[in-house]
Short mmCIF file of the C-alpha atoms (twelve columns), coordinates in Angstrom:
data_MODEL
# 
_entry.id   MODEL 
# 
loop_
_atom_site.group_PDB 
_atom_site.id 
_atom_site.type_symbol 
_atom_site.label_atom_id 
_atom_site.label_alt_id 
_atom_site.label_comp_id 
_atom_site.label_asym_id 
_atom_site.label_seq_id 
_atom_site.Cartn_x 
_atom_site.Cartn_y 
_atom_site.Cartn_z 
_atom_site.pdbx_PDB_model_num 
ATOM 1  C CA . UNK A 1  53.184 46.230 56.655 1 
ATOM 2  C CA . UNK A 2  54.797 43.251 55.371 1 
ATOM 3  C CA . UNK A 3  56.562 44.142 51.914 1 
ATOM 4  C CA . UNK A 4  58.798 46.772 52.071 1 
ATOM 5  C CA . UNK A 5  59.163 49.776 50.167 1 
ATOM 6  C CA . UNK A 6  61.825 49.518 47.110 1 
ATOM 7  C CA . UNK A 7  64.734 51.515 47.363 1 
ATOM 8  C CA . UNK A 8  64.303 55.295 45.101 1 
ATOM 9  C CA . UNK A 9  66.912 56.097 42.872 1 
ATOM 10 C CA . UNK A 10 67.058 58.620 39.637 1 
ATOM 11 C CA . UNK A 11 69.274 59.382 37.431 1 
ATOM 12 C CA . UNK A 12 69.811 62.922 35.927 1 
ATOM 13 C CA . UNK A 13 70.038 63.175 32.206 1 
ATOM 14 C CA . UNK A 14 70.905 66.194 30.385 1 
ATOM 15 C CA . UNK A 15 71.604 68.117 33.663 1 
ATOM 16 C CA . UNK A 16 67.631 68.667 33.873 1 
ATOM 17 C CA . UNK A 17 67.665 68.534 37.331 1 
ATOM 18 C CA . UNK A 18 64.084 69.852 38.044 1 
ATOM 19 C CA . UNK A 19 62.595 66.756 36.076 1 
ATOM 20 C CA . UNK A 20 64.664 64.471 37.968 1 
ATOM 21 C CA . UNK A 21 63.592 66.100 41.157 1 
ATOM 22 C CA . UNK A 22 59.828 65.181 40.333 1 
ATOM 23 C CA . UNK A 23 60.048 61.786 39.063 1 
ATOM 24 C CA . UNK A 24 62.276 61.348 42.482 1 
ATOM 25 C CA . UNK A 25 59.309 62.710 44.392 1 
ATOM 26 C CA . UNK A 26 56.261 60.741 42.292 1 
ATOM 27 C CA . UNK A 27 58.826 57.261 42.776 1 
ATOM 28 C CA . UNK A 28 59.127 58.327 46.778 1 
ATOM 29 C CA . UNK A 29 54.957 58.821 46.873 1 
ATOM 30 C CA . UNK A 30 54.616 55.430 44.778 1 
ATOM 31 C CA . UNK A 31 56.803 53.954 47.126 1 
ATOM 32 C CA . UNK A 32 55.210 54.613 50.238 1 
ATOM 33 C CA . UNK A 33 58.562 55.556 52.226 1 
ATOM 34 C CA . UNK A 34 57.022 58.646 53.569 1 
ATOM 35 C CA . UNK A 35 53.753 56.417 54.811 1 
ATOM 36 C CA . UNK A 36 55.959 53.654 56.432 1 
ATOM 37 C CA . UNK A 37 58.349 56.666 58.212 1 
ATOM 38 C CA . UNK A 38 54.866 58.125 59.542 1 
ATOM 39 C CA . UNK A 39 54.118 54.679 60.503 1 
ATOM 40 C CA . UNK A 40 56.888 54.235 63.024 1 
ATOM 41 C CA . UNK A 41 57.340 57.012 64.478 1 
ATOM 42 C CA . UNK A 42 55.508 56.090 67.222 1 
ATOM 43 C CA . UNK A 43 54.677 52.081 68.259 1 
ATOM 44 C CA . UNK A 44 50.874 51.293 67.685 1 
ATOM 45 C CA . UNK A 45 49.540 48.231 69.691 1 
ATOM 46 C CA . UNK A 46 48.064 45.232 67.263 1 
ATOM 47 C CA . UNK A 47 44.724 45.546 68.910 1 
ATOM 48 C CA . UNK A 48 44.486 49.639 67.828 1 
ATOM 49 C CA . UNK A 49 45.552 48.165 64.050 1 
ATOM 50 C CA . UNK A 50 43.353 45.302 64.098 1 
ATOM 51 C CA . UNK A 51 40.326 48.002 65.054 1 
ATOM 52 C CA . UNK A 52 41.677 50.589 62.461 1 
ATOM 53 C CA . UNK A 53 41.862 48.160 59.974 1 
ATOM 54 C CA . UNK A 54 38.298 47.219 61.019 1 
ATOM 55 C CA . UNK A 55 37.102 51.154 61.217 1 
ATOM 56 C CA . UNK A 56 38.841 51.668 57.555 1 
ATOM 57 C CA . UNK A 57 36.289 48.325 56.584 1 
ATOM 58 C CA . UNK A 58 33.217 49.616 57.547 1 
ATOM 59 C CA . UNK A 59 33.741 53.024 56.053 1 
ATOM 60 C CA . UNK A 60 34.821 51.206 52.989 1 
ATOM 61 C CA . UNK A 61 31.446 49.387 52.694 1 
ATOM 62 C CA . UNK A 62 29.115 52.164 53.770 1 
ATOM 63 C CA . UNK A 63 30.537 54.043 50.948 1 
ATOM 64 C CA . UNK A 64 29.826 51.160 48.936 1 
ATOM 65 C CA . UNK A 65 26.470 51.062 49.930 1 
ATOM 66 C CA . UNK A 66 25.727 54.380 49.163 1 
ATOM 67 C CA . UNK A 67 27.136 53.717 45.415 1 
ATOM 68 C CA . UNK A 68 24.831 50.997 44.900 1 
ATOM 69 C CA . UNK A 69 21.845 52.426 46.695 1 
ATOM 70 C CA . UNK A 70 21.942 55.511 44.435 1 
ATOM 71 C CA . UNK A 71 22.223 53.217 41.177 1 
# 
């Protein structure tokens, strides 16, 4: 992951907290914080990305396939 995530911020207007809470939440989804946190938890080798990546690929285009071949 090369970009980074922005930073989250919201500001509460009207003391409607609840609807601040959920834009906070859709911005921190958006973001991809939570993904990135998941992400290094733990140290993955660059060969296991490199063959994710490729795994992710190949599902990627036999879904493709499928599209097409029913068109």
């Amino acid at each position: 992951m090369s970009k980074r995530p922005k930073k989250v911020s919201v500001k509460v207007r009207n003391n409607n907290i609840q609807k601040a809470l959920s834009k906070f939440k859709r911005k921190v989804k958006d973001s991809e914080h939570l993904y990135e946190l998941k992400d290094r938890k733990q140290y993955t080798k660059p060969s296991v990305k490199r063959r994710r990546a490729k795994q992710v690929a190949i599902h990627n285009q036999k879904l493709e396939d499928l599209k097409t071949k029913d068109e």
